[in-house]
PDB file of N, CA, C and O in Angstrom:
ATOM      1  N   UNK A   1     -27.104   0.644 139.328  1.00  0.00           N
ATOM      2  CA  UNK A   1     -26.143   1.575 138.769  1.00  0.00           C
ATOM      3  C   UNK A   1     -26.820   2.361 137.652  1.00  0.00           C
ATOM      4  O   UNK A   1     -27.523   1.834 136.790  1.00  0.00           O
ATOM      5  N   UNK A   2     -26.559   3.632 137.732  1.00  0.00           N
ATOM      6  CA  UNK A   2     -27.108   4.216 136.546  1.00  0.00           C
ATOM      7  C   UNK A   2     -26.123   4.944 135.568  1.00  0.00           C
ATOM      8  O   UNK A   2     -25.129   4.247 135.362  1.00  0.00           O
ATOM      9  N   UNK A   3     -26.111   6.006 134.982  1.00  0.00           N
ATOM     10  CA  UNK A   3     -25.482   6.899 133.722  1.00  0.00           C
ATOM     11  C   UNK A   3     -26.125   8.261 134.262  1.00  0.00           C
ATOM     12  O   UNK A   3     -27.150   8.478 134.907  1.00  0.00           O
ATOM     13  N   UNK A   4     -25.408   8.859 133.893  1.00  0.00           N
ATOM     14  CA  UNK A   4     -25.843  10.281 132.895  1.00  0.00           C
ATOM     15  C   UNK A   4     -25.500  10.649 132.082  1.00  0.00           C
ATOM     16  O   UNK A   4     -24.284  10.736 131.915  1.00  0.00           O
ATOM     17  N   UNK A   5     -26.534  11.125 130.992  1.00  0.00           N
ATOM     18  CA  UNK A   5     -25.705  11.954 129.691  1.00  0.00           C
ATOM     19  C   UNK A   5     -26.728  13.310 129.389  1.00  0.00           C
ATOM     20  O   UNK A   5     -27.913  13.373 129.716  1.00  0.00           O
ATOM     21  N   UNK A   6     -26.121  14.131 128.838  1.00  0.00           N
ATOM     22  CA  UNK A   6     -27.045  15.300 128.275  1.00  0.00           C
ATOM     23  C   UNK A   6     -28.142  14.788 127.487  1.00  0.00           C
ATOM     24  O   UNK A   6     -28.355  13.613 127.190  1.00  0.00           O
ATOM     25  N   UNK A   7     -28.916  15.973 127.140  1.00  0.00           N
ATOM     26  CA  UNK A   7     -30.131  15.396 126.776  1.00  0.00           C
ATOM     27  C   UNK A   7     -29.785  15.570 124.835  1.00  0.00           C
ATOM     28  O   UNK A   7     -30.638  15.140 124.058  1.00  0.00           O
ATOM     29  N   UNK A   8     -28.499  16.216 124.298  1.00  0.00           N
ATOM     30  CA  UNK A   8     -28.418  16.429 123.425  1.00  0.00           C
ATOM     31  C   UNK A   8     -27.219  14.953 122.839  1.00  0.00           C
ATOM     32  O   UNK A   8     -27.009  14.610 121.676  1.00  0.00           O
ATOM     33  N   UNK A   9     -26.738  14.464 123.882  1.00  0.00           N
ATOM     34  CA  UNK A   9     -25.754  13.182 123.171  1.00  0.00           C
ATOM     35  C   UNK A   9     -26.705  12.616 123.157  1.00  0.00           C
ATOM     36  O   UNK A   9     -26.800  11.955 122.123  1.00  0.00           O
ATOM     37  N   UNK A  10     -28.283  12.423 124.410  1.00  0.00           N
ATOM     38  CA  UNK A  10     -29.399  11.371 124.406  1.00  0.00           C
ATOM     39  C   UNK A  10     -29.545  11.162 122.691  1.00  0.00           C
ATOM     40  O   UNK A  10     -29.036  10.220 122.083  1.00  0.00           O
ATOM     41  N   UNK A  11     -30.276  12.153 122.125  1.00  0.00           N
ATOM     42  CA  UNK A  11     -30.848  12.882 121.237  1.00  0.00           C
ATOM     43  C   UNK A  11     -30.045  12.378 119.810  1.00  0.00           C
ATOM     44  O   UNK A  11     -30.447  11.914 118.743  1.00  0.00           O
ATOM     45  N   UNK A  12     -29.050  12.628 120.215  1.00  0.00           N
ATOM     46  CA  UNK A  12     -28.412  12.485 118.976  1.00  0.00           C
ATOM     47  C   UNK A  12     -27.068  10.833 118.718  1.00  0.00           C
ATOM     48  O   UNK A  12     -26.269  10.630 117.804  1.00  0.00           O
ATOM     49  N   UNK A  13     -27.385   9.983 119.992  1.00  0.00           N
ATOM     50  CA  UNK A  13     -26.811   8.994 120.037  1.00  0.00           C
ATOM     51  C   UNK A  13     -28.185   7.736 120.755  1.00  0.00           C
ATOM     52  O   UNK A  13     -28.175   7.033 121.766  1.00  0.00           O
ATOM     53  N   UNK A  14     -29.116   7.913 119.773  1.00  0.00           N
ATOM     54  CA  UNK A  14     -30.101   7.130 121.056  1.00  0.00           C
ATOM     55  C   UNK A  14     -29.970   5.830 120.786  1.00  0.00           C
ATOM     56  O   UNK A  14     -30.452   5.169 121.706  1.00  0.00           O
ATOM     57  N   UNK A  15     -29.564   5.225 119.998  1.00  0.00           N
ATOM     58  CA  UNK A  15     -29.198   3.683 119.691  1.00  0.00           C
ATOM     59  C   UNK A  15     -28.229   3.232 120.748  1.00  0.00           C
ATOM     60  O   UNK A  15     -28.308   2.131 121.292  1.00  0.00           O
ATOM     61  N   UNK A  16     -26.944   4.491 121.121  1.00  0.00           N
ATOM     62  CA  UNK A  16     -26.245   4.017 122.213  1.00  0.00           C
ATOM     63  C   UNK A  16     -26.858   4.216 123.573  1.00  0.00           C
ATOM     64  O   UNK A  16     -26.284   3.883 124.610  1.00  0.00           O
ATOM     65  N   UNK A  17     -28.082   4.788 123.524  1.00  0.00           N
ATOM     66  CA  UNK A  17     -28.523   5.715 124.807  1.00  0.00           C
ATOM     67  C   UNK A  17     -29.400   4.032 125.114  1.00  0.00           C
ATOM     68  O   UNK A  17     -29.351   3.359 126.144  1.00  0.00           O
ATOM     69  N   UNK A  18     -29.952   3.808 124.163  1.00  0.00           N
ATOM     70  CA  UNK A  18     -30.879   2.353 124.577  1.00  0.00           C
ATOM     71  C   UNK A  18     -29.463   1.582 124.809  1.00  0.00           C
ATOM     72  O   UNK A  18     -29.683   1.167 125.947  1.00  0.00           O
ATOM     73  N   UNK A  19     -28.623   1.280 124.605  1.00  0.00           N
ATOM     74  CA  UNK A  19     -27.490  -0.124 124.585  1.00  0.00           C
ATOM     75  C   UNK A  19     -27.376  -0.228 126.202  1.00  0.00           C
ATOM     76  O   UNK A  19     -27.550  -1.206 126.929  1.00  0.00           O
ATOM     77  N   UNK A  20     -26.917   1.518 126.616  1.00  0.00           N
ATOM     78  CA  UNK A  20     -26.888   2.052 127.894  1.00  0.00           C
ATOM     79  C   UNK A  20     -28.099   1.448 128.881  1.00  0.00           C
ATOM     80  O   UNK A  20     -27.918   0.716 129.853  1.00  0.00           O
ATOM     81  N   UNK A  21     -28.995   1.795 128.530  1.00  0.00           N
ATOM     82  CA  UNK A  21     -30.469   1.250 129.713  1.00  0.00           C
ATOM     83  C   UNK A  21     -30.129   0.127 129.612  1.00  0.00           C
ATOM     84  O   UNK A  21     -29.523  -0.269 130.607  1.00  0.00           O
ATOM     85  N   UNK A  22     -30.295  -0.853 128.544  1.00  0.00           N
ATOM     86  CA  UNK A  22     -29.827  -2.155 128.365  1.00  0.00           C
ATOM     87  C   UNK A  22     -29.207  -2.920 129.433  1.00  0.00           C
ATOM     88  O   UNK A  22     -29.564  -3.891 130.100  1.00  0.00           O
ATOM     89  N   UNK A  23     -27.592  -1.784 129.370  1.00  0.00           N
ATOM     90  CA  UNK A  23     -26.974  -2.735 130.636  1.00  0.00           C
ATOM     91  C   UNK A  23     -27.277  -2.348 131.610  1.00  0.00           C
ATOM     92  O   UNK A  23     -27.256  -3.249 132.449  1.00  0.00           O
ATOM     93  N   UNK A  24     -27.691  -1.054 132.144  1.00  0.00           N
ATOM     94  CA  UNK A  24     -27.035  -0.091 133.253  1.00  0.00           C
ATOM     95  C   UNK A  24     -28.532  -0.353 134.122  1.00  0.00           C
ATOM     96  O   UNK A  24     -28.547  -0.443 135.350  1.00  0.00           O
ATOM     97  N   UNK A  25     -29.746  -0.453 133.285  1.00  0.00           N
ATOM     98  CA  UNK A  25     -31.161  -0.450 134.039  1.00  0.00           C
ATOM     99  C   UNK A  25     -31.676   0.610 134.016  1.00  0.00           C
ATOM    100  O   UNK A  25     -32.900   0.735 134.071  1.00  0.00           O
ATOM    101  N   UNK A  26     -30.735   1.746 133.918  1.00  0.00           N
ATOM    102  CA  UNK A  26     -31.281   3.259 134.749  1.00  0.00           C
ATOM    103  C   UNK A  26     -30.229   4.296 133.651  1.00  0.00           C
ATOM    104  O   UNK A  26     -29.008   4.153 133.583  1.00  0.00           O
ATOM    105  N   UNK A  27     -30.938   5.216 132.941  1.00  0.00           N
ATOM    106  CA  UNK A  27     -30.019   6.430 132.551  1.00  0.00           C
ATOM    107  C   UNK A  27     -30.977   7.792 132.813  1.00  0.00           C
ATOM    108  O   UNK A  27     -32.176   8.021 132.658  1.00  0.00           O
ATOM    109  N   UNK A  28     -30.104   8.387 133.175  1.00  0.00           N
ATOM    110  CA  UNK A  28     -30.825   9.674 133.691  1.00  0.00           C
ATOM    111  C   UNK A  28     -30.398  10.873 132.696  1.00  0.00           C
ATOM    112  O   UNK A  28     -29.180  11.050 132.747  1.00  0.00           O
ATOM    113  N   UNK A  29     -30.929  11.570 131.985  1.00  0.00           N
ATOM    114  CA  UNK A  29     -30.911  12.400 131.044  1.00  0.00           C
ATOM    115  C   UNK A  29     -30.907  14.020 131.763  1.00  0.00           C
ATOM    116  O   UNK A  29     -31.819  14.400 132.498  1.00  0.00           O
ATOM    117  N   UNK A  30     -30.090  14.599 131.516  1.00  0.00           N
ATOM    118  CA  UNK A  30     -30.080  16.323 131.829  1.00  0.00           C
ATOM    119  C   UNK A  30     -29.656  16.992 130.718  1.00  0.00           C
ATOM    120  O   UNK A  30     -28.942  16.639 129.779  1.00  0.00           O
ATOM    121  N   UNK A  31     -30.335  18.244 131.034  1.00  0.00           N
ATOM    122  CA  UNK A  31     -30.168  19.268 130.185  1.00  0.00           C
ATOM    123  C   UNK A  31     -30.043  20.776 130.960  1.00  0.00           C
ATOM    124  O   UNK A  31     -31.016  21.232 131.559  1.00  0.00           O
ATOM    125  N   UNK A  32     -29.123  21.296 130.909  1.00  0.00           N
ATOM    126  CA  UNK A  32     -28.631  22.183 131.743  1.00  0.00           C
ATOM    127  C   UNK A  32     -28.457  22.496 132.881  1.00  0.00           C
ATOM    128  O   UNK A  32     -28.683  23.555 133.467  1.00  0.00           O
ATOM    129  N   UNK A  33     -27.933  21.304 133.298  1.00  0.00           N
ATOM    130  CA  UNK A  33     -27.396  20.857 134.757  1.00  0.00           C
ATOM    131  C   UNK A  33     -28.192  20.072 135.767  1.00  0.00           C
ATOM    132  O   UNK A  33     -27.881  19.627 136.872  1.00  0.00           O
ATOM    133  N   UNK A  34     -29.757  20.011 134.792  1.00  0.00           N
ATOM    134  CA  UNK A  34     -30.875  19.691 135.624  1.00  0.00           C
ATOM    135  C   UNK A  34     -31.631  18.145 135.287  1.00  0.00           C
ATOM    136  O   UNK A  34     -31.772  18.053 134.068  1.00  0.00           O
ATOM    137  N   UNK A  35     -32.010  17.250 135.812  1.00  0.00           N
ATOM    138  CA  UNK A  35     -32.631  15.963 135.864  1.00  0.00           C
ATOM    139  C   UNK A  35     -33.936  16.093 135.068  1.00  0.00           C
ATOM    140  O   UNK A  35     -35.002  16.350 135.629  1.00  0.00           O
ATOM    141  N   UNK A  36     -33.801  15.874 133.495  1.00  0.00           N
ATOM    142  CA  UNK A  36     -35.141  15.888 133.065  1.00  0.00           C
ATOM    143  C   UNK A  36     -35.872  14.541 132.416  1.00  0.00           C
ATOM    144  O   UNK A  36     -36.941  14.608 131.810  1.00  0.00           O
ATOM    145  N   UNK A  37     -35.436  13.812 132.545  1.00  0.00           N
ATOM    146  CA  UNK A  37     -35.754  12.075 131.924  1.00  0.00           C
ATOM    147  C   UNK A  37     -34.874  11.205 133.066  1.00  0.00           C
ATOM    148  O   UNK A  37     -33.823  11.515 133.626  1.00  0.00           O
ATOM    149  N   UNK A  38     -35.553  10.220 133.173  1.00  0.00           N
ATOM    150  CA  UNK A  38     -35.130   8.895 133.543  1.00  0.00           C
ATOM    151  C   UNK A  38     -35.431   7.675 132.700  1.00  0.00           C
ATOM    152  O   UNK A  38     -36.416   7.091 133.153  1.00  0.00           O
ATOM    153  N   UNK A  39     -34.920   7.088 131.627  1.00  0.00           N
ATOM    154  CA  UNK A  39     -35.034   6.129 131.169  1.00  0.00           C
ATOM    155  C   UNK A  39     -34.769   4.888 131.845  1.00  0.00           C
ATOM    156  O   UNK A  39     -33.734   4.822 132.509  1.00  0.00           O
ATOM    157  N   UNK A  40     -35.606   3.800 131.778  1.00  0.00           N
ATOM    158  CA  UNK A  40     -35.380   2.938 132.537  1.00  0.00           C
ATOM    159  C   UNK A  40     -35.628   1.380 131.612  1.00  0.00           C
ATOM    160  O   UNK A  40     -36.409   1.280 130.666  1.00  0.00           O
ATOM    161  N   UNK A  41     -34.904   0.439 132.065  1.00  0.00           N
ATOM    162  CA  UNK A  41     -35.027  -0.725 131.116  1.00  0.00           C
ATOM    163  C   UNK A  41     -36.711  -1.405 131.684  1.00  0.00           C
ATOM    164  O   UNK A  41     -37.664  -0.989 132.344  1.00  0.00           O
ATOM    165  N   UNK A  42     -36.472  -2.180 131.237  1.00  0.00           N
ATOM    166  CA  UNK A  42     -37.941  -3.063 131.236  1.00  0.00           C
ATOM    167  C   UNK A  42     -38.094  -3.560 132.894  1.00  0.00           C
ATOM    168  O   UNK A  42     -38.999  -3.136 133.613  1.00  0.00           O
ATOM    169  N   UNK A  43     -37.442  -4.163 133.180  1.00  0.00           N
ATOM    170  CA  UNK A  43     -37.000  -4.814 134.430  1.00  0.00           C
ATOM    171  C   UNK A  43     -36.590  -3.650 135.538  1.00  0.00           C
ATOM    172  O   UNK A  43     -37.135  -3.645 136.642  1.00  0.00           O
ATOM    173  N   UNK A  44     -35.785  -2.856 135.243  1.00  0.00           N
ATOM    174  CA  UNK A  44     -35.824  -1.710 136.330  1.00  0.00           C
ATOM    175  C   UNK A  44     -37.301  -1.280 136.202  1.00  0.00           C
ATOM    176  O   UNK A  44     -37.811  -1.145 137.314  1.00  0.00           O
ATOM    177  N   UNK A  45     -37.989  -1.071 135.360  1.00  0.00           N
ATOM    178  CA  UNK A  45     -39.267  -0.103 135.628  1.00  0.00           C
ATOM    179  C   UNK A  45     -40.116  -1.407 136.161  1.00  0.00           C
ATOM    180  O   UNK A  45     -40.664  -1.025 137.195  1.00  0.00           O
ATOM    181  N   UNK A  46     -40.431  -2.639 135.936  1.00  0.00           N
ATOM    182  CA  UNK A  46     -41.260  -4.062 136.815  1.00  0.00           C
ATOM    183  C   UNK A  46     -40.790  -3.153 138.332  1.00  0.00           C
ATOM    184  O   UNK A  46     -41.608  -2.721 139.143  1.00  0.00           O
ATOM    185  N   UNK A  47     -39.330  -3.018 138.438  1.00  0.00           N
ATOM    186  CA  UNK A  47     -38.929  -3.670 139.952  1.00  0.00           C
ATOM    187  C   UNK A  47     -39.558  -2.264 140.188  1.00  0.00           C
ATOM    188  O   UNK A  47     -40.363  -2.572 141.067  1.00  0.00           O
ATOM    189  N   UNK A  48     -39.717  -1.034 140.009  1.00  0.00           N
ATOM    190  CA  UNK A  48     -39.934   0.394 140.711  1.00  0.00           C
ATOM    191  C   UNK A  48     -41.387  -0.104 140.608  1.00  0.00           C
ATOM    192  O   UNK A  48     -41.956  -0.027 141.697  1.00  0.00           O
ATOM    193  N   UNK A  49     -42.053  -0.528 139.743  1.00  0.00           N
ATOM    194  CA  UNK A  49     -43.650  -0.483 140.080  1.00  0.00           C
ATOM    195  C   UNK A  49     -43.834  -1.704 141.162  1.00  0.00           C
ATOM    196  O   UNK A  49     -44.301  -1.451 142.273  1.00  0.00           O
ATOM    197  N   UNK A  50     -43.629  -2.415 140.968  1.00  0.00           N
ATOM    198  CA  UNK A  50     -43.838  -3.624 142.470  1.00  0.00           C
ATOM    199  C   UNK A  50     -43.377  -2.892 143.714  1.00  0.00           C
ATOM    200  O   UNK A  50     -44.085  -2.921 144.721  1.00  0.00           O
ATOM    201  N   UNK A  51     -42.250  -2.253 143.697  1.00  0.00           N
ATOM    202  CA  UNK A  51     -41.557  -0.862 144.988  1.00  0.00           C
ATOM    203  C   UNK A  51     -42.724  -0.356 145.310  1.00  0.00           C
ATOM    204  O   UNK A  51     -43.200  -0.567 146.425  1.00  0.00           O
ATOM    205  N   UNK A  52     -43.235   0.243 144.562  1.00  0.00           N
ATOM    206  CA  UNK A  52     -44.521   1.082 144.630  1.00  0.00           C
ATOM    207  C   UNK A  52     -45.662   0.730 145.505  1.00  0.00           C
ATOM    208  O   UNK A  52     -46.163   1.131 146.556  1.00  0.00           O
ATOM    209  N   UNK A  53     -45.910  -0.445 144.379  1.00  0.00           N
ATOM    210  CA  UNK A  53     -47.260  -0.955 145.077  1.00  0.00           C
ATOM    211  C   UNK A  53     -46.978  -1.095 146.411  1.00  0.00           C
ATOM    212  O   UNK A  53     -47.443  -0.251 147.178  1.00  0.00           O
ATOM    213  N   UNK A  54     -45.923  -2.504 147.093  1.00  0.00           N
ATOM    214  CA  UNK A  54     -45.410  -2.258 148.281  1.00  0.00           C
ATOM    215  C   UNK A  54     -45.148  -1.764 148.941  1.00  0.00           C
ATOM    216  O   UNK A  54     -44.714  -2.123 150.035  1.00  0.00           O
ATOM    217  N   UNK A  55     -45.340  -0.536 148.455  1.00  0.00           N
ATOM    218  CA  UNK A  55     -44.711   0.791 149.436  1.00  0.00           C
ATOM    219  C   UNK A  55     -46.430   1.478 149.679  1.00  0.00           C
ATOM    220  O   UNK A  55     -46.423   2.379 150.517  1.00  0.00           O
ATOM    221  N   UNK A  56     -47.494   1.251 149.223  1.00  0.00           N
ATOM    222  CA  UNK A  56     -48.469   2.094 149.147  1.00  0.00           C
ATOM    223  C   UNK A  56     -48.426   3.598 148.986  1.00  0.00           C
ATOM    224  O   UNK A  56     -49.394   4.074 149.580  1.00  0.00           O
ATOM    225  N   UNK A  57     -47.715   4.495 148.438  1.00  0.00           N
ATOM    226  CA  UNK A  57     -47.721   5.589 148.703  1.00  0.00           C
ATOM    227  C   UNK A  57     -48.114   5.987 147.514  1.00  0.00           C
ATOM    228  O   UNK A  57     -47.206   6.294 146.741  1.00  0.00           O
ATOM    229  N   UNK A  58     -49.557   6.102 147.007  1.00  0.00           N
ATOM    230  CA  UNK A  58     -50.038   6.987 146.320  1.00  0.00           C
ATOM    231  C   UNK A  58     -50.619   7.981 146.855  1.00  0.00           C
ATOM    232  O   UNK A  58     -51.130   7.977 147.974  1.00  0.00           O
ATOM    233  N   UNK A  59     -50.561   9.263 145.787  1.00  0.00           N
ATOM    234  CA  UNK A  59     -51.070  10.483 146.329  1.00  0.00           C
ATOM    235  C   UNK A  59     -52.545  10.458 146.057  1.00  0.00           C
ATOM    236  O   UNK A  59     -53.111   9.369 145.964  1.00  0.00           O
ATOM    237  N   UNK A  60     -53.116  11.426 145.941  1.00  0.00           N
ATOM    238  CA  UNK A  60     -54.549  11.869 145.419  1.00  0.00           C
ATOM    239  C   UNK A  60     -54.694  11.782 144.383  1.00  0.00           C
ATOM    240  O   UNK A  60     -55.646  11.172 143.898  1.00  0.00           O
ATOM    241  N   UNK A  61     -53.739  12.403 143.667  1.00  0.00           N
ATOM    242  CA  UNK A  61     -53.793  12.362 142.022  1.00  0.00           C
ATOM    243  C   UNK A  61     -54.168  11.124 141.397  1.00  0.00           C
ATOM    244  O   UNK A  61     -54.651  11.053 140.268  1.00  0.00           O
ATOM    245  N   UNK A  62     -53.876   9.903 142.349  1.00  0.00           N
ATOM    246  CA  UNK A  62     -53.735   8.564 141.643  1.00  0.00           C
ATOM    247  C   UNK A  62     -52.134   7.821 141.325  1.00  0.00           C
ATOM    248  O   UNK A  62     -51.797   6.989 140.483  1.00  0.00           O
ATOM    249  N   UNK A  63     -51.488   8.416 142.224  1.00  0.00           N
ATOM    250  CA  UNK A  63     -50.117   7.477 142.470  1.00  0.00           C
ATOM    251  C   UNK A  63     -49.532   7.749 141.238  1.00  0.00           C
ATOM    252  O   UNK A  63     -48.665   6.882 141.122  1.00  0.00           O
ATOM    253  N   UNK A  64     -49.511   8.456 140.257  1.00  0.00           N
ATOM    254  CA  UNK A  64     -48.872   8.240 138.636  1.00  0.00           C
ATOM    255  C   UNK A  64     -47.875   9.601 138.917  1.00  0.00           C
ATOM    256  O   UNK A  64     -46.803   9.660 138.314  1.00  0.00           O
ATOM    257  N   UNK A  65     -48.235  10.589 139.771  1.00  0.00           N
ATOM    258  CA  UNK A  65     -46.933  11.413 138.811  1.00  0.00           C
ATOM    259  C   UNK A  65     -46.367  12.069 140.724  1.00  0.00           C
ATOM    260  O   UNK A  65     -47.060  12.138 141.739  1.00  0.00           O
ATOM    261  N   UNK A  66     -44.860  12.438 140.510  1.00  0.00           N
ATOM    262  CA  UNK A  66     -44.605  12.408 141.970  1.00  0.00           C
ATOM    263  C   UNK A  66     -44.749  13.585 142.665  1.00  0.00           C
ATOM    264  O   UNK A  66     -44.450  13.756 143.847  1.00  0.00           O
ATOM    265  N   UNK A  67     -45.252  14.459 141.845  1.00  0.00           N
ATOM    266  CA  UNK A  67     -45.929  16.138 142.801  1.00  0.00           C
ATOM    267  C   UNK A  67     -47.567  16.189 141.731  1.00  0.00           C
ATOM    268  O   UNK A  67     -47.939  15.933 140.586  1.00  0.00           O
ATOM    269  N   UNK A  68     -48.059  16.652 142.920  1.00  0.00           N
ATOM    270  CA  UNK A  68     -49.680  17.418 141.847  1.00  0.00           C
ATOM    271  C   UNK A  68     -49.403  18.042 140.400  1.00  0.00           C
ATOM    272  O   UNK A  68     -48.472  18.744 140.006  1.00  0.00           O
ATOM    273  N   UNK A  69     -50.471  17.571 139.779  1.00  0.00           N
ATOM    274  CA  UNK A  69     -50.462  18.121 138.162  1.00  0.00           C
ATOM    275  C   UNK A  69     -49.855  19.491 138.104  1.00  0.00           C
ATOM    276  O   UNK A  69     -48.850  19.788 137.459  1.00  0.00           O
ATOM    277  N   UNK A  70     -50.729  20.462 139.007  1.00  0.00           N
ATOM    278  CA  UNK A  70     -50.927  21.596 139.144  1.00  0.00           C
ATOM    279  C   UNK A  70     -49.370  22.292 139.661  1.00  0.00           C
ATOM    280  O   UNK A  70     -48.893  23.372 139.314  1.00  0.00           O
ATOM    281  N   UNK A  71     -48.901  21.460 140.422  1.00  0.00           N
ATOM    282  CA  UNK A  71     -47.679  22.131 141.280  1.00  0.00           C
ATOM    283  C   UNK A  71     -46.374  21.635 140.043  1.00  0.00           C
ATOM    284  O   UNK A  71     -45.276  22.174 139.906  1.00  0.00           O
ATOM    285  N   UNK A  72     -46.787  20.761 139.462  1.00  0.00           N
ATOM    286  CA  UNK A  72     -45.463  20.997 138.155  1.00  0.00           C
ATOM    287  C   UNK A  72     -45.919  21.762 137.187  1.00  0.00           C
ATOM    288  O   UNK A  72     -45.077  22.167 136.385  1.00  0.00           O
ATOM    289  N   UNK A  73     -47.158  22.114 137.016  1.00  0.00           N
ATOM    290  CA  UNK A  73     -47.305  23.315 135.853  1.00  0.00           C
ATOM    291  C   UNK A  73     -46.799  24.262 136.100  1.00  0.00           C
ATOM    292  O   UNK A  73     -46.035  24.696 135.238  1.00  0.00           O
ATOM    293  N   UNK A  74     -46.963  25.054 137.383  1.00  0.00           N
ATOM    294  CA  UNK A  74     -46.519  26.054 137.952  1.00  0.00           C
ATOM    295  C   UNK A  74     -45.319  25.976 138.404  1.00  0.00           C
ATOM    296  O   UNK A  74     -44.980  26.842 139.210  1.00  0.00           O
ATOM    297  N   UNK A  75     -44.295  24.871 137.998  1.00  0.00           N
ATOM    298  CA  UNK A  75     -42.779  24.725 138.077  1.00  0.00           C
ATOM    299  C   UNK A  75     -42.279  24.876 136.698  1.00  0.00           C
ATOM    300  O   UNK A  75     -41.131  25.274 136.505  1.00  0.00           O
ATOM    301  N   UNK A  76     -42.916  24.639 135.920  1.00  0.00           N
ATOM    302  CA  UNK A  76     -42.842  25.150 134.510  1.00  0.00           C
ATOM    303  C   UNK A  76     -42.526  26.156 134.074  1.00  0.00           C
ATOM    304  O   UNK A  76     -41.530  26.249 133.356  1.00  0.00           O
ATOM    305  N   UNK A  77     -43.450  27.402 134.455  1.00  0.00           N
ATOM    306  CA  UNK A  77     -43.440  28.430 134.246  1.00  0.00           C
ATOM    307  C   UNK A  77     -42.510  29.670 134.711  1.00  0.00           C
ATOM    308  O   UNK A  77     -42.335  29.954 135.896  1.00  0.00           O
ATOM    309  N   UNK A  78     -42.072  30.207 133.881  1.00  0.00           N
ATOM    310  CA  UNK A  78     -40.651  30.987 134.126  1.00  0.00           C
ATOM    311  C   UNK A  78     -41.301  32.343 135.131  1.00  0.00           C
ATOM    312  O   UNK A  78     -40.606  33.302 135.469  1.00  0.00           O
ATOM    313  N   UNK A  79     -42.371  32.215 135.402  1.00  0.00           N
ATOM    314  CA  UNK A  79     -43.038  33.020 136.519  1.00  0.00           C
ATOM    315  C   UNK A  79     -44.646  32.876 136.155  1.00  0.00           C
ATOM    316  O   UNK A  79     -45.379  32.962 135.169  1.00  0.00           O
ATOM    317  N   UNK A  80     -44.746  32.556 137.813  1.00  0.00           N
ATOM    318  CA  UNK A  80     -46.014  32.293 137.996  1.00  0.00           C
ATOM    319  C   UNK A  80     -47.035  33.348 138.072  1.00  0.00           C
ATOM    320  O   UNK A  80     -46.831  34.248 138.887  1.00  0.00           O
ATOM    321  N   UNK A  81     -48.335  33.393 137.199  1.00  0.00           N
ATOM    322  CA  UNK A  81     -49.051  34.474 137.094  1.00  0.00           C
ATOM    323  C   UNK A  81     -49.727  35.031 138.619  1.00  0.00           C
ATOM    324  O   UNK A  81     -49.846  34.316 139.614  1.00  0.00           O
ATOM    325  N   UNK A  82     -50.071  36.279 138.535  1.00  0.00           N
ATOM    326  CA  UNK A  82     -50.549  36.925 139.893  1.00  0.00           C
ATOM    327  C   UNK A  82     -51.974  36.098 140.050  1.00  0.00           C
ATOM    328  O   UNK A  82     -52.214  35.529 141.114  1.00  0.00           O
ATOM    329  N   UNK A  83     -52.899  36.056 138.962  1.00  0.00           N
ATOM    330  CA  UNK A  83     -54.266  34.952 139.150  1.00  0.00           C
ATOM    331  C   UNK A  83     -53.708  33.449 139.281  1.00  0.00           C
ATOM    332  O   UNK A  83     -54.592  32.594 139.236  1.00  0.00           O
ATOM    333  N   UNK A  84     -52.244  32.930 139.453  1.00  0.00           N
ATOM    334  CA  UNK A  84     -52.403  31.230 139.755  1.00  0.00           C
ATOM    335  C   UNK A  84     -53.186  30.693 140.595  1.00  0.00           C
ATOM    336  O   UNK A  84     -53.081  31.068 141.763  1.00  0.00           O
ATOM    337  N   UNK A  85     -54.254  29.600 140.231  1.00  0.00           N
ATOM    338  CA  UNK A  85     -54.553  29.212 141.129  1.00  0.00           C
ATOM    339  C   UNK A  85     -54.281  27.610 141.520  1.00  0.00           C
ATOM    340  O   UNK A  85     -55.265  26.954 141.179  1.00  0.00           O
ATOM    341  N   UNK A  86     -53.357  26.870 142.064  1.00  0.00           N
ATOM    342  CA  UNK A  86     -53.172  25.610 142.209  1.00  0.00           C
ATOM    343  C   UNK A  86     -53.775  24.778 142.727  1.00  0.00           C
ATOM    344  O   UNK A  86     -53.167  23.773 143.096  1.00  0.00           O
ATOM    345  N   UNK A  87     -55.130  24.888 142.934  1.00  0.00           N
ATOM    346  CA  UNK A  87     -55.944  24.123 143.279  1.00  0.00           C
ATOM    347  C   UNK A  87     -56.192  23.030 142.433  1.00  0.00           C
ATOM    348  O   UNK A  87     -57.037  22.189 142.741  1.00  0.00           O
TER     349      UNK A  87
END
């Protein structure tokens, strides 16, 4: 089971925002309608990395982040330059 809260109650209630992971395992943080944090308790984040390993699915990058470095920089950016190169 998880939560959501804005990223500004996160921010400004984080003593309750930890009480939350605490019980819940999982709080998911947004900020303008959009998924930008996942906080996770101690034990939810064990059980997703053992998921992991078991699951083998690392990328190239080295299994740590879930799209290429390169392809979230360039999701970043409020427009991508005419020289991008995402390699």
């Amino acid at each position: 089971m998880s939560k959501q809260v804005s990223a500004s109650d996160a921010k400004n209630n984080f003593g309750g925002l930890l009480d939350d992971v605490a019980a819940l395992g999982c709080v998911e943080i947004v900020k303008h309608g959009r998924l930008v944090a996942v906080v996770l308790s101690p034990r939810a984040f064990e059980e997703a990395r053992i998921a992991g390993r078991a699951s083998k699915q690392s990328g190239p990058w080295g299994g740590t982040h879930m799209i290429p470095p390169g392809s979230a920089r360039a999701a970043r950016m409020v427009s991508v330059p005419g020289d991008f190169d995402d390699d």
